[in-house]
N, CA, C and O atoms as a MOPAC input file, in Angstrom:
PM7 MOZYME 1SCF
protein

 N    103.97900 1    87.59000 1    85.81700 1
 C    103.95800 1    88.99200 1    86.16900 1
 C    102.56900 1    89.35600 1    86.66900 1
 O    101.69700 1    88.56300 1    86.31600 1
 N    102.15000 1    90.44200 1    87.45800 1
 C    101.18500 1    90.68100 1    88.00400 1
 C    100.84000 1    91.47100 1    87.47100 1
 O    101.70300 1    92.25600 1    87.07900 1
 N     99.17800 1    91.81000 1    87.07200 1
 C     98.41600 1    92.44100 1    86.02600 1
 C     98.03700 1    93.07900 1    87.47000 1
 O     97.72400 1    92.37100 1    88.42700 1
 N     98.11100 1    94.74800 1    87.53000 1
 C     97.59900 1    96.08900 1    88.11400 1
 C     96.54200 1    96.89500 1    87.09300 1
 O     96.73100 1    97.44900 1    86.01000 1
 N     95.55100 1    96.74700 1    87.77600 1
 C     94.61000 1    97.86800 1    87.07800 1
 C     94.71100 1    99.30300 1    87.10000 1
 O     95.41500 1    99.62200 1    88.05800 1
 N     94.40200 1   100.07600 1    86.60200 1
 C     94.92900 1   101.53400 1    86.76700 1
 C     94.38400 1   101.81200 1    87.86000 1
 O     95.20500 1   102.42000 1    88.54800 1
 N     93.25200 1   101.66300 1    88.47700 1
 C     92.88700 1   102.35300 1    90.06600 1
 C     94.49800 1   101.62100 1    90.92700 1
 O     95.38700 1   102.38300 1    91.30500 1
 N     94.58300 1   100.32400 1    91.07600 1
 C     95.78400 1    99.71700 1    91.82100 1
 C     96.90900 1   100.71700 1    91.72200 1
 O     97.37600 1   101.18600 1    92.76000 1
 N     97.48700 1   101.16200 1    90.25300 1
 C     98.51500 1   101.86900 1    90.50400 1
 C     98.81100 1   103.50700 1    90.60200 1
 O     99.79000 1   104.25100 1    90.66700 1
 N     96.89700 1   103.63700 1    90.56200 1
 C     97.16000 1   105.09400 1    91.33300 1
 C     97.23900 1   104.81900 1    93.03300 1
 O     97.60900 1   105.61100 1    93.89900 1
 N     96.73200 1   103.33500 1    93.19400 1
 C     96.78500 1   103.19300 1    94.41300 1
 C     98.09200 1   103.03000 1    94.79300 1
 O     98.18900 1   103.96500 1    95.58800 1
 N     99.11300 1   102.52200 1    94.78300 1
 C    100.65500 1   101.93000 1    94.91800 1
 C    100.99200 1   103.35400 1    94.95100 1
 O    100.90800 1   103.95800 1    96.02100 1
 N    101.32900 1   103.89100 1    93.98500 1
 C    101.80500 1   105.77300 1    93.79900 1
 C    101.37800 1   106.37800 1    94.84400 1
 O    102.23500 1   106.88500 1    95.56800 1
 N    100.21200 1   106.48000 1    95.15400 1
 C     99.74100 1   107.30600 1    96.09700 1
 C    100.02200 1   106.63200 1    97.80400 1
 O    100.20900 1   107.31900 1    98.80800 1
 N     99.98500 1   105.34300 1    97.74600 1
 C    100.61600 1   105.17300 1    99.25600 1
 C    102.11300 1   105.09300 1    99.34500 1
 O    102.68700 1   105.26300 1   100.42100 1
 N    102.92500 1   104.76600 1    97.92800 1
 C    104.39200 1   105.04500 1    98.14500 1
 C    104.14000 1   106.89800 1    98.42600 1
 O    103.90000 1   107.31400 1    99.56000 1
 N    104.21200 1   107.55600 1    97.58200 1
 C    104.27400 1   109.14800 1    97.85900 1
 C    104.09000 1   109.14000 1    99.45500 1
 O    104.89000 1   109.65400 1   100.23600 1
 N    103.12700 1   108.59700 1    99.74700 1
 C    102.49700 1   109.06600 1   101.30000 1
 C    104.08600 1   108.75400 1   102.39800 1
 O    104.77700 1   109.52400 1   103.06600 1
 N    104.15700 1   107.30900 1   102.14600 1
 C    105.18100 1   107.00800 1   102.48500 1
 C    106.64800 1   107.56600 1   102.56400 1
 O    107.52100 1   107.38800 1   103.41300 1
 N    106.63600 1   108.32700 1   101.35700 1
 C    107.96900 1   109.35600 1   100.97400 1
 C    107.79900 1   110.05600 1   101.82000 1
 O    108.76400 1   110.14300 1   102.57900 1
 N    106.65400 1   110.85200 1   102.15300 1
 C    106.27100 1   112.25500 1   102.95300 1
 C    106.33700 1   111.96000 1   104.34200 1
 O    106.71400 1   112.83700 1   105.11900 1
 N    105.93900 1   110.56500 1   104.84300 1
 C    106.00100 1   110.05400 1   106.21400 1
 C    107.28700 1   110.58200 1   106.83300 1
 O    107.59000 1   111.38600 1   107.71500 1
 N    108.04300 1   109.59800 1   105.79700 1
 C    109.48200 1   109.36100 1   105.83200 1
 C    110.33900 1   111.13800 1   106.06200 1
 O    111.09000 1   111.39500 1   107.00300 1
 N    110.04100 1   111.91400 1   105.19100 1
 C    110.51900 1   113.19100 1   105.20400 1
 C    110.60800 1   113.58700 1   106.54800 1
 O    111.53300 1   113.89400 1   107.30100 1
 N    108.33100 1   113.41400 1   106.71700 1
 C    108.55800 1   114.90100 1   107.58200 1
 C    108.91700 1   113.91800 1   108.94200 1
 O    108.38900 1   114.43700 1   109.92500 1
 N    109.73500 1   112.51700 1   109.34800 1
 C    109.77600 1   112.53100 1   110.33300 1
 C    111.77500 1   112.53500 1   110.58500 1
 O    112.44900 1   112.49600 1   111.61400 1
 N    112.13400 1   112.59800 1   109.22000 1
 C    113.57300 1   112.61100 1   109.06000 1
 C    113.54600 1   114.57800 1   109.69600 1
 O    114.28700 1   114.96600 1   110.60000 1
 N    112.63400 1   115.41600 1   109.02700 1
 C    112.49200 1   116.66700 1   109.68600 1
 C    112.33800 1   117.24300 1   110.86500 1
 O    112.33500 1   118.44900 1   111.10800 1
 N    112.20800 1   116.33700 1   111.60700 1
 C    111.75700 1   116.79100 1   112.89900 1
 C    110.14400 1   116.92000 1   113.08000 1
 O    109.68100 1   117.74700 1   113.86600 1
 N    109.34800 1   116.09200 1   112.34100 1
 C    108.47000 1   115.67500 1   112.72800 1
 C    107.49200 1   116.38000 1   112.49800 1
 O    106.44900 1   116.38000 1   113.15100 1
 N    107.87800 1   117.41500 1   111.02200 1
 C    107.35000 1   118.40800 1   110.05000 1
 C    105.71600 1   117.66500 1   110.31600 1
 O    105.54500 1   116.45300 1   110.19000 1
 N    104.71900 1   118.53000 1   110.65700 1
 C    103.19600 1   118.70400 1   110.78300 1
 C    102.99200 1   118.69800 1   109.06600 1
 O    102.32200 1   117.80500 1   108.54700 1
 N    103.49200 1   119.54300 1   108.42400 1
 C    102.85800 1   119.73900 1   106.89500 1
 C    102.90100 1   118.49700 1   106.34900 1
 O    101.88000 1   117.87700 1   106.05600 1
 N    104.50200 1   117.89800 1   106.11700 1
 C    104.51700 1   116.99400 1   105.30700 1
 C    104.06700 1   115.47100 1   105.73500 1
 O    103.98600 1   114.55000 1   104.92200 1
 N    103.68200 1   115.30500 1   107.66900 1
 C    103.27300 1   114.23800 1   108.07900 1
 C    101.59100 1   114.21100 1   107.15400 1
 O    101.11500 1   113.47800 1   106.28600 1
 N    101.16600 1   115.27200 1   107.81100 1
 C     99.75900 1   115.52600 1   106.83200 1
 C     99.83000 1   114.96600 1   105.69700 1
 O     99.15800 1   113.96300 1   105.45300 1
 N    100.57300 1   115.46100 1   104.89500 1
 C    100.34800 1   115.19400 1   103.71200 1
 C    100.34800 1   113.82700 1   103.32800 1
 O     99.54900 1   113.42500 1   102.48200 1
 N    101.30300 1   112.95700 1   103.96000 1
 C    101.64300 1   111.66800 1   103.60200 1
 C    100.47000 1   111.05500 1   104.31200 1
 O    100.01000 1   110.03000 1   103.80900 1
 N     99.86400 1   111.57300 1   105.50700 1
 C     98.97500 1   110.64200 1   105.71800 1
 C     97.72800 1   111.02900 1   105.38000 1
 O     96.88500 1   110.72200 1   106.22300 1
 N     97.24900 1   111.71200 1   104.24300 1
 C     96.30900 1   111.79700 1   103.35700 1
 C     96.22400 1   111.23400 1   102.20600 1
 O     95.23500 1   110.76500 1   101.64200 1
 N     97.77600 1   111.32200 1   101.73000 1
 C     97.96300 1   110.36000 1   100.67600 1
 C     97.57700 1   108.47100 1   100.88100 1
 O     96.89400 1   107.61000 1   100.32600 1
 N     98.57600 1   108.61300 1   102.10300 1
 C     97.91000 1   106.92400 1   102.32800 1
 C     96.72000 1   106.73400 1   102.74200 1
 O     96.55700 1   105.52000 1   102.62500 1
 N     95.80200 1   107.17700 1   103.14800 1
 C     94.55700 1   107.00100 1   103.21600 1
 C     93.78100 1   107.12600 1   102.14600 1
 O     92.92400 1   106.31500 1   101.79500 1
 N     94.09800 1   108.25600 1   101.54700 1
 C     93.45500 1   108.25900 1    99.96300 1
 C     93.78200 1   106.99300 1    99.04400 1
 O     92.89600 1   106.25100 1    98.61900 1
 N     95.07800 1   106.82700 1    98.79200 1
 C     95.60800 1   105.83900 1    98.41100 1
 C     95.15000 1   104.18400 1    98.56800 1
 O     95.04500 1   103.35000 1    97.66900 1
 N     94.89700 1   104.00900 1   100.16900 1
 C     94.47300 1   102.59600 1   100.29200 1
 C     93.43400 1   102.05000 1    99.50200 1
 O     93.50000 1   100.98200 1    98.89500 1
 N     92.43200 1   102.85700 1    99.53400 1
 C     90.95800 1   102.12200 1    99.35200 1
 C     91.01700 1   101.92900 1    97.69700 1
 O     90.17700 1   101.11000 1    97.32600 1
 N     91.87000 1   102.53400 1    96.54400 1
 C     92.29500 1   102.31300 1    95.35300 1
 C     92.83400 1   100.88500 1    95.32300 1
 O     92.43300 1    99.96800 1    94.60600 1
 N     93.69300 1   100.86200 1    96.11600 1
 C     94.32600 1    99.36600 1    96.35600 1
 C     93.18700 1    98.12700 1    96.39200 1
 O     92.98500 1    97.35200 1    95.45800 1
 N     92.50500 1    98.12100 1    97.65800 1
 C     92.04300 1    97.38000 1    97.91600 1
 C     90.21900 1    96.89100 1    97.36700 1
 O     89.54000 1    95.88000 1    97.18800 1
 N     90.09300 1    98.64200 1    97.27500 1
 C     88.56100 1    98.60400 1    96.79500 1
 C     87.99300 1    99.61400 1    98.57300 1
 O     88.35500 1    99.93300 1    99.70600 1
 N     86.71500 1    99.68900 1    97.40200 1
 C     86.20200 1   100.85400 1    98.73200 1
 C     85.61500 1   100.24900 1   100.05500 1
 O     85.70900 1   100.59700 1   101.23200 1
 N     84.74900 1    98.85000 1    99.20500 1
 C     83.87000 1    98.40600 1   100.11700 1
 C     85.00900 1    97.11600 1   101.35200 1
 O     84.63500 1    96.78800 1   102.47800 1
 N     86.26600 1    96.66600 1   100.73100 1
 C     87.21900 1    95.95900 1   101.55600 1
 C     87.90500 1    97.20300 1   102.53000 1
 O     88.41200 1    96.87700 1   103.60300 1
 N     87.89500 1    98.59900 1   102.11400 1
 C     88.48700 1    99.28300 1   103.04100 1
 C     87.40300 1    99.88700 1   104.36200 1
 O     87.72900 1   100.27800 1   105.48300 1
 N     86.33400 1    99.80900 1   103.87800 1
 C     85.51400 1   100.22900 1   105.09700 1
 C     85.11800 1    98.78000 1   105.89800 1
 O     84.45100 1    98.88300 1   106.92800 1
 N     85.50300 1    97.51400 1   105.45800 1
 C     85.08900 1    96.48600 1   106.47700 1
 C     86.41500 1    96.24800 1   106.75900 1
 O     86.43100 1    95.48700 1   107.72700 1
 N     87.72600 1    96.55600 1   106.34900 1
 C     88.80800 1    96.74700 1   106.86300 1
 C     88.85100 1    97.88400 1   108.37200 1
 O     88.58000 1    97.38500 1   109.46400 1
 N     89.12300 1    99.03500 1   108.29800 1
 C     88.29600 1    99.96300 1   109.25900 1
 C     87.43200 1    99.93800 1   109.78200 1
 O     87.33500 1   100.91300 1   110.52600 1
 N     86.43800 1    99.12400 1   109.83400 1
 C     85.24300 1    99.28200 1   110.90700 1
 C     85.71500 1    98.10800 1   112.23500 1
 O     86.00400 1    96.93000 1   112.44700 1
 N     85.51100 1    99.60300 1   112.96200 1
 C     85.86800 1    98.72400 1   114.48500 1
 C     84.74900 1    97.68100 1   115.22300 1
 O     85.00900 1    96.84400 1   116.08700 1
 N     83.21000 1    98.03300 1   114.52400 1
 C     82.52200 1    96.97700 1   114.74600 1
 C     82.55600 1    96.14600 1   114.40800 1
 O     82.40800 1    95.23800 1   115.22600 1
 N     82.76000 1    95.79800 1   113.05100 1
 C     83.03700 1    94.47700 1   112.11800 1
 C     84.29200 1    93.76400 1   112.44300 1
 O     84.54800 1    92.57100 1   112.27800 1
 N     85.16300 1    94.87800 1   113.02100 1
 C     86.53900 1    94.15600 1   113.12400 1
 C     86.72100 1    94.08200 1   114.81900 1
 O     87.40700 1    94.99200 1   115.28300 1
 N     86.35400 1    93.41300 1   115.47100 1
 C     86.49300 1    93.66200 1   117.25800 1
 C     87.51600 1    93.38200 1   117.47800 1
 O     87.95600 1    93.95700 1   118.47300 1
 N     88.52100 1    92.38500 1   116.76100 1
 C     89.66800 1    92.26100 1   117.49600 1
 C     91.03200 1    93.32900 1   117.05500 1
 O     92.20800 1    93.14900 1   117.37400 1
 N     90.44000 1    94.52500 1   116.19200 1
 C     91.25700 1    95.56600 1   115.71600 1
 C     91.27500 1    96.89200 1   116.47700 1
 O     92.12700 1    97.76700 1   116.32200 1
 N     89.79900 1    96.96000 1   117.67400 1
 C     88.88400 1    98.07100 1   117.66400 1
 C     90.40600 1    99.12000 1   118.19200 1
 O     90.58800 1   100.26400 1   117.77700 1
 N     91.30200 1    98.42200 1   119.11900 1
 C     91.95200 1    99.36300 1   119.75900 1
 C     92.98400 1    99.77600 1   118.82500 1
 O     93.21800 1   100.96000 1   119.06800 1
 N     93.85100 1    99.28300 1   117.69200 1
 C     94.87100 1    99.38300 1   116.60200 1
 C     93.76100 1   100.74100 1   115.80700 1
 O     94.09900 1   101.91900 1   115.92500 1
 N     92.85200 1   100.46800 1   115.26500 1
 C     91.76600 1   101.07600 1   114.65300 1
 C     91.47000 1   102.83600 1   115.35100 1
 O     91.54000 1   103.90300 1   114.74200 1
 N     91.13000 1   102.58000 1   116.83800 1
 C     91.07000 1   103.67600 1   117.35400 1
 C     91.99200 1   104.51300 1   117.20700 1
 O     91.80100 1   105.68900 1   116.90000 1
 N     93.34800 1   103.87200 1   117.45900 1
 C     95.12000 1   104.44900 1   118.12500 1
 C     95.06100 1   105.26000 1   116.27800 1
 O     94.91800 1   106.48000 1   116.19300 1
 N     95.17300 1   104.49700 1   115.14600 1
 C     95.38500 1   104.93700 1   114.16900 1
 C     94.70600 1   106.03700 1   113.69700 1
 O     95.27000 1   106.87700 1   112.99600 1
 N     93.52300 1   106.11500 1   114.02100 1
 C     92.84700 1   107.16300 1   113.41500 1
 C     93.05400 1   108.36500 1   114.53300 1
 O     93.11600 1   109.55700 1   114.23100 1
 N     93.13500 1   107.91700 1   115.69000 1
 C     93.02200 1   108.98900 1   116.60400 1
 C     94.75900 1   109.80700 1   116.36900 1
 O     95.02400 1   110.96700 1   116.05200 1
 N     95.41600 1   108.97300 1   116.59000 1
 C     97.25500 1   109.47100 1   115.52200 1
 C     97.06500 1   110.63300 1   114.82700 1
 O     97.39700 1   111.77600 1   115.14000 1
 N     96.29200 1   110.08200 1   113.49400 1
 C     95.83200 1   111.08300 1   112.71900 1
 C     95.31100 1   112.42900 1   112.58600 1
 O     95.47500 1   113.38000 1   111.82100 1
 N     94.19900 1   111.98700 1   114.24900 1
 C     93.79700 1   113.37200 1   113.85500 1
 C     94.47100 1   114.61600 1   114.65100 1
 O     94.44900 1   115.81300 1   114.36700 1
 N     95.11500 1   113.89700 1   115.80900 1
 C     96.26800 1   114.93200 1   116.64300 1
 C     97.25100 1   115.65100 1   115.67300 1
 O     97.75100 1   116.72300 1   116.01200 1
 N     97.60200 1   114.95200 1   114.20400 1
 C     98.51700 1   115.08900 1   113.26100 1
 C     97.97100 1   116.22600 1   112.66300 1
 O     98.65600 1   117.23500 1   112.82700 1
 N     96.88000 1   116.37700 1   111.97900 1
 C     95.99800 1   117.04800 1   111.03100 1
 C     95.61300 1   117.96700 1   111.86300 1
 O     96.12400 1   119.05800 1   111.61100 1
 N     94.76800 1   117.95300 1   112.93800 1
 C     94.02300 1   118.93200 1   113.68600 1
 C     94.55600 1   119.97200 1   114.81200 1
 O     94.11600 1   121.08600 1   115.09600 1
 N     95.65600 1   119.24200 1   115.36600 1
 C     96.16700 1   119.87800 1   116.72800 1
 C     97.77000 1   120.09300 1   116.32300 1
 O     98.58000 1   120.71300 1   117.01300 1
 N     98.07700 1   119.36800 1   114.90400 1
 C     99.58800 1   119.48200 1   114.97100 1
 C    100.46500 1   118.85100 1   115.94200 1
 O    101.63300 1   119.22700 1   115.84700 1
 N    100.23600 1   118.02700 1   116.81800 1
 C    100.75600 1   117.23700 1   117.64200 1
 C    101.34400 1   115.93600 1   117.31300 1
 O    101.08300 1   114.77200 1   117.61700 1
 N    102.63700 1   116.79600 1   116.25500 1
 C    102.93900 1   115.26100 1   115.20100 1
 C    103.86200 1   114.53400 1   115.89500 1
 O    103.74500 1   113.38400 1   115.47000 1
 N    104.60700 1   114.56200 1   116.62200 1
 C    105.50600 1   113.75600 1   117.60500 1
 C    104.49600 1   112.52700 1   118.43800 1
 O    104.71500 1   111.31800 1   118.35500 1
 N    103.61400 1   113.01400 1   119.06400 1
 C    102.91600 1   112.22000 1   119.35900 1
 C    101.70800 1   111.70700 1   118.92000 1
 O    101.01400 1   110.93100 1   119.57700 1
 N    101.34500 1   112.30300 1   117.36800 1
 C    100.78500 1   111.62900 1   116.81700 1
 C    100.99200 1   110.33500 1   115.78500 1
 O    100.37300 1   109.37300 1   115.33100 1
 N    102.16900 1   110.92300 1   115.73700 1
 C    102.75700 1   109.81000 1   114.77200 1
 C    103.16400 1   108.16600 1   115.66800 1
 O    103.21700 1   107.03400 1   115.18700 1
 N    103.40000 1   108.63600 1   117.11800 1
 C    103.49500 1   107.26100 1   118.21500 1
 C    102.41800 1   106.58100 1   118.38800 1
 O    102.36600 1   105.35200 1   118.35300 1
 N    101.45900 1   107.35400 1   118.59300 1
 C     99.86700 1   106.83000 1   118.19100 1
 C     99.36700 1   106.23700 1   117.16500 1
 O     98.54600 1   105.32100 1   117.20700 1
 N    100.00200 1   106.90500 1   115.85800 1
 C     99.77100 1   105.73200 1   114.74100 1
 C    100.73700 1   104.72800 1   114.67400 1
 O    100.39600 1   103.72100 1   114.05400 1
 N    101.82600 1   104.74600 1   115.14300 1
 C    102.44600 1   104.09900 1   114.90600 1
 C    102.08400 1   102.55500 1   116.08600 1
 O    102.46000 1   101.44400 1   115.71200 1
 N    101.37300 1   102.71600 1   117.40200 1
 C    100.86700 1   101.54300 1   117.74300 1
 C     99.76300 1   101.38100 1   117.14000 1
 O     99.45200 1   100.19800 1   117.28000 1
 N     98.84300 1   102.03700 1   116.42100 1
 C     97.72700 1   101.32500 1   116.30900 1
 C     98.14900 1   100.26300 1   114.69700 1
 O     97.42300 1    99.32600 1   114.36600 1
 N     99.50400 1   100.69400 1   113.83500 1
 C     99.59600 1    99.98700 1   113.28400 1
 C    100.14100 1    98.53900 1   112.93200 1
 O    100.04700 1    97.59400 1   112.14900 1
 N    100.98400 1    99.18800 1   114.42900 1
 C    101.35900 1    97.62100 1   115.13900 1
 C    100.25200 1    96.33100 1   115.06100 1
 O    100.14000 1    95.26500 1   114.45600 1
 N     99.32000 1    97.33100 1   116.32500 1
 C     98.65400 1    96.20500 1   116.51900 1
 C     97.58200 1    95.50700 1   115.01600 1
 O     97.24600 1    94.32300 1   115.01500 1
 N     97.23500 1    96.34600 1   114.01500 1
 C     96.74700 1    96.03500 1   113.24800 1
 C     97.03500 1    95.50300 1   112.26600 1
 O     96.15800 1    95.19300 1   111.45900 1
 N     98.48600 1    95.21300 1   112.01900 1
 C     99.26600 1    94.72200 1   111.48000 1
 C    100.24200 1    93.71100 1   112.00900 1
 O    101.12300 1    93.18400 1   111.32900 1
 N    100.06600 1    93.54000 1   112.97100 1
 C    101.11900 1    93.02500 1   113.63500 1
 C    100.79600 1    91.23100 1   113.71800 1
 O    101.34000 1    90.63800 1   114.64900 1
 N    100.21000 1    90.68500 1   113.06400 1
 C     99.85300 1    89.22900 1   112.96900 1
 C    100.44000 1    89.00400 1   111.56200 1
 O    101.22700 1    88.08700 1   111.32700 1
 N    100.04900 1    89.82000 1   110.71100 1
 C    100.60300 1    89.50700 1   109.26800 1
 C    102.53200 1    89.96000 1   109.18300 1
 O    103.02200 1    89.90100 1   108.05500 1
 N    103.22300 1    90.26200 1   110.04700 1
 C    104.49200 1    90.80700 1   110.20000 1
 C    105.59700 1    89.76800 1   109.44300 1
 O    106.49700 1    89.94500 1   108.62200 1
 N    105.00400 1    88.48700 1   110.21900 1
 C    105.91900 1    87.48700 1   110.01200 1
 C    105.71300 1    87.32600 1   108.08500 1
 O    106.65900 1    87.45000 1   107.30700 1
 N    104.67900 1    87.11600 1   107.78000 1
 C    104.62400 1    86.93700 1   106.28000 1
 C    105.01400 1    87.51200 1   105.83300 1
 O    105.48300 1    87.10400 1   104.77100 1
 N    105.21800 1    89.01000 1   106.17500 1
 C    106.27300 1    89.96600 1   104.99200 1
 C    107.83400 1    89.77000 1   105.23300 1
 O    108.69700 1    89.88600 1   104.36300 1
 N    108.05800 1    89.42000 1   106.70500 1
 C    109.30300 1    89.23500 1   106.77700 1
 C    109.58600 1    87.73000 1   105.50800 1
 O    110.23700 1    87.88200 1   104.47400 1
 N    109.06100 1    86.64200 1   105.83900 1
 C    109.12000 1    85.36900 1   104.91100 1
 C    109.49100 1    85.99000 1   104.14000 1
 O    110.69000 1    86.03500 1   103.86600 1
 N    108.33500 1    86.86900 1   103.35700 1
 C    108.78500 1    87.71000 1   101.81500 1
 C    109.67500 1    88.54300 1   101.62000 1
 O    110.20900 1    89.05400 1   100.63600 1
 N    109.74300 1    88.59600 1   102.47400 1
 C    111.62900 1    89.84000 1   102.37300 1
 C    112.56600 1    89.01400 1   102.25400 1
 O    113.48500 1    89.30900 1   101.49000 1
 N    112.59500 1    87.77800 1   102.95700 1
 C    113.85200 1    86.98300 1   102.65900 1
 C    114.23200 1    86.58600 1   101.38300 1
 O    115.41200 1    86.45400 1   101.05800 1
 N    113.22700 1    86.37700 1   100.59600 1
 C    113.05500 1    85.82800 1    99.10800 1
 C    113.69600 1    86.75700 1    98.12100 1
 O    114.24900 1    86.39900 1    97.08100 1
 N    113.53600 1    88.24900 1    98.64800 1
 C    113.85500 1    89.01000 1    97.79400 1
 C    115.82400 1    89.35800 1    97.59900 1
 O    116.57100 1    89.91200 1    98.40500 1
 N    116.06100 1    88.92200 1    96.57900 1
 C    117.64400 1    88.95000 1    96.29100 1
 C    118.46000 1    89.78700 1    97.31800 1
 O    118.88500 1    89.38300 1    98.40000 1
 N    118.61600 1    91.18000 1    96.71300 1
 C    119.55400 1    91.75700 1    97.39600 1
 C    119.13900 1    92.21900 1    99.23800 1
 O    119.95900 1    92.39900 1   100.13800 1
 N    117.84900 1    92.29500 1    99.31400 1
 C    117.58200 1    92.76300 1   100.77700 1
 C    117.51800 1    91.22400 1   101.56100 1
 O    117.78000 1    91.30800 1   102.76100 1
 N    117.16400 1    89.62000 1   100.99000 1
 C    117.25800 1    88.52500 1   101.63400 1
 C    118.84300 1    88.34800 1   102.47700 1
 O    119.02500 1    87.54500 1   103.39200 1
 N    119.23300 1    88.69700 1   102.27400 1
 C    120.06700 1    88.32100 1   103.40500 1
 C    120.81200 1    89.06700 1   104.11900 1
 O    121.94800 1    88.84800 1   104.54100 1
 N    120.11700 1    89.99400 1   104.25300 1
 C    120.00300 1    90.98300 1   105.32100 1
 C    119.39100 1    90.59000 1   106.32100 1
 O    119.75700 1    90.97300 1   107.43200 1
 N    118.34800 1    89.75800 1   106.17700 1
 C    117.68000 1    89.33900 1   107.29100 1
 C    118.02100 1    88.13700 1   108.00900 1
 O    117.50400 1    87.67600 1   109.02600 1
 N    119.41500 1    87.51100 1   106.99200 1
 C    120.07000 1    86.55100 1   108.37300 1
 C    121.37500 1    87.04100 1   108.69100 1
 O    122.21700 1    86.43500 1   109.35400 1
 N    121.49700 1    88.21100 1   108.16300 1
 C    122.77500 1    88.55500 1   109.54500 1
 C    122.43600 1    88.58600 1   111.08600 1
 O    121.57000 1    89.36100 1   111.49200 1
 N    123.11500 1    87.74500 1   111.94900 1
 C    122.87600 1    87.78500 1   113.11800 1
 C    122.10000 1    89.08000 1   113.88300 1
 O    121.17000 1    88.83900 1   114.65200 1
 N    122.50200 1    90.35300 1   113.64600 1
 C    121.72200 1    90.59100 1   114.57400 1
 C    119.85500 1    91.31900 1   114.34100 1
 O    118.82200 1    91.49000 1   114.98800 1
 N    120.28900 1    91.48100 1   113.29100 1
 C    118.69600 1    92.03600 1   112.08600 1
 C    117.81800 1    90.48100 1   112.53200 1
 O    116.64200 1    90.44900 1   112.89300 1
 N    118.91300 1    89.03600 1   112.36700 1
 C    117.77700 1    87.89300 1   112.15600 1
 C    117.41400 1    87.80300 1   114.10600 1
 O    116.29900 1    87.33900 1   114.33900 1
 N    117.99300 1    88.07700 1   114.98800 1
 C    118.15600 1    87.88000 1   116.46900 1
 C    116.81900 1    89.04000 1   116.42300 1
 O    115.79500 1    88.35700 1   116.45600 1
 N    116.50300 1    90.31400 1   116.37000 1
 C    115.78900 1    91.18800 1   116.07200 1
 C    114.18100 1    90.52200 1   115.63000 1
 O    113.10400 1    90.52800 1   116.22600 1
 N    114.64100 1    89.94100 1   114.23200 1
 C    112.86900 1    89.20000 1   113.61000 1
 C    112.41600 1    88.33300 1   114.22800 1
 O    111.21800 1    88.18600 1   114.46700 1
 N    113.33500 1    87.60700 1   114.59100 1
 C    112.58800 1    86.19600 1   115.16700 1
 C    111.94700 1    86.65500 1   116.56600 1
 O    110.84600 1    86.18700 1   116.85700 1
 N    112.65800 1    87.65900 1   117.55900 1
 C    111.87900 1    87.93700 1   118.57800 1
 C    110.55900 1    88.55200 1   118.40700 1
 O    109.61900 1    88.24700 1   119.14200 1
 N    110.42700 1    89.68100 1   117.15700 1
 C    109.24900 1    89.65400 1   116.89600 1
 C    108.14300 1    89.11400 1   116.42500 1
 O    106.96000 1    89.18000 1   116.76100 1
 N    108.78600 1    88.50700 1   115.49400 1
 C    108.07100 1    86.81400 1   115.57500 1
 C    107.52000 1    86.13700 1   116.19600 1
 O    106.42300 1    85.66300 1   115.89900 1
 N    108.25200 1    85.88500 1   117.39400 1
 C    107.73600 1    85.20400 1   118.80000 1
 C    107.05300 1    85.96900 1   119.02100 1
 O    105.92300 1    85.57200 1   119.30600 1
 N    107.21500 1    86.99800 1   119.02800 1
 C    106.26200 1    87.97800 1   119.99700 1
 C    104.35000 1    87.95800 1   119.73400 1
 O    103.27500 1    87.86500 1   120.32600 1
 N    105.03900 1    88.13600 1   118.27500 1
 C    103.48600 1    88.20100 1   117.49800 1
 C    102.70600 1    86.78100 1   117.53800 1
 O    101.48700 1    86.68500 1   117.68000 1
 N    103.38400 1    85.95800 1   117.42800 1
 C    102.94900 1    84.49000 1   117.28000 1
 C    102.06900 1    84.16400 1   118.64800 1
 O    100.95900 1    83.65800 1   118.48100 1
 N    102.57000 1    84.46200 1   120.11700 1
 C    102.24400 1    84.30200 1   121.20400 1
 C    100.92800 1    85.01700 1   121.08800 1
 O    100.02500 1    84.20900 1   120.87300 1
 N    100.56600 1    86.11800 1   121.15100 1
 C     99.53600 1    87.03900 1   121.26100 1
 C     98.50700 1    86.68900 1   121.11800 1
 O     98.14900 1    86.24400 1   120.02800 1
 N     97.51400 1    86.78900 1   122.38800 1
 C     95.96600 1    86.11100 1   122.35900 1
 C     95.57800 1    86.94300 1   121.65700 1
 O     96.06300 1    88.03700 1   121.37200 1
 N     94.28800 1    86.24400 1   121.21200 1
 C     93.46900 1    86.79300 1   120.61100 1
 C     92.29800 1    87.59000 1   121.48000 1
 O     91.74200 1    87.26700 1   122.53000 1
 N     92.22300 1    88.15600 1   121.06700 1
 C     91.05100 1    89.40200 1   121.91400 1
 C     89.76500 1    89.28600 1   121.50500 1
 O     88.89900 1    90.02800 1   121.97000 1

């Protein structure tokens, strides 16, 4: 079993919540309040997870050059979300920059989804598994920058 320290599972809580709120305000029509909210939570949330000093060399677009544009797209998402209310298209904005910043590690969570009982084989019904593997490929191909 995996030992969580209490910062970890205010961290987990606080990026699931965020996640709940994502999820809401875009089931809403793309509710400004509750996008906010969720994406304060997950930002607040991360650096509990990971630690403060892994989340700012995580985020730094200098340290990280081959993130700078995922990095930009995400934060800039954000602030169209928070500042201008422009949650339709802020949320497309985060949503590539998390692509790209995420998008090398994709395949490993998929691996790990398969493992998991009731959602594993979901991911070989034909057309969900026709779906991963292209992204798979996709990600696998991708120079490095």
């Amino acid at each position: 079993m995996l030992n969580f320290s209490d910062n970890m599972k205010i961290g987990i809580l606080m990026v699931a919540l965020g996640f709940l709120f994502l999820f809401l305000g875009m089931l809403l029509f793309f509710d400004a309040g509750l996008l906010t909210i969720g994406n304060a939570l997950l930002l607040a949330g991360f650096p509990f997870i990971i630690g403060w000093q892994k989340t700012l060399v995580f985020f730094n677009p200098i340290k990280r050059r081959d993130r700078v544009r995922g990095i930009l797209c995400f934060f800039g998402g954000i602030l169209l979300v928070f500042l201008f209310r422009w949650s339709f298209i802020g949320m497309m904005i985060e949503m590539v920059g998390l692509a790209d910043m995420f998008g090398n590690f994709l395949p490993n969570v998929v691996d790990t989804l398969r493992l998991v009982p009731y959602i594993g084989p979901l991911f070989n019904t034909p057309a969900i598994n026709w779906l991963v593997e292209r992204v798979r490929g996709a990600t696998k191909r991708r120079p490095p920058v």
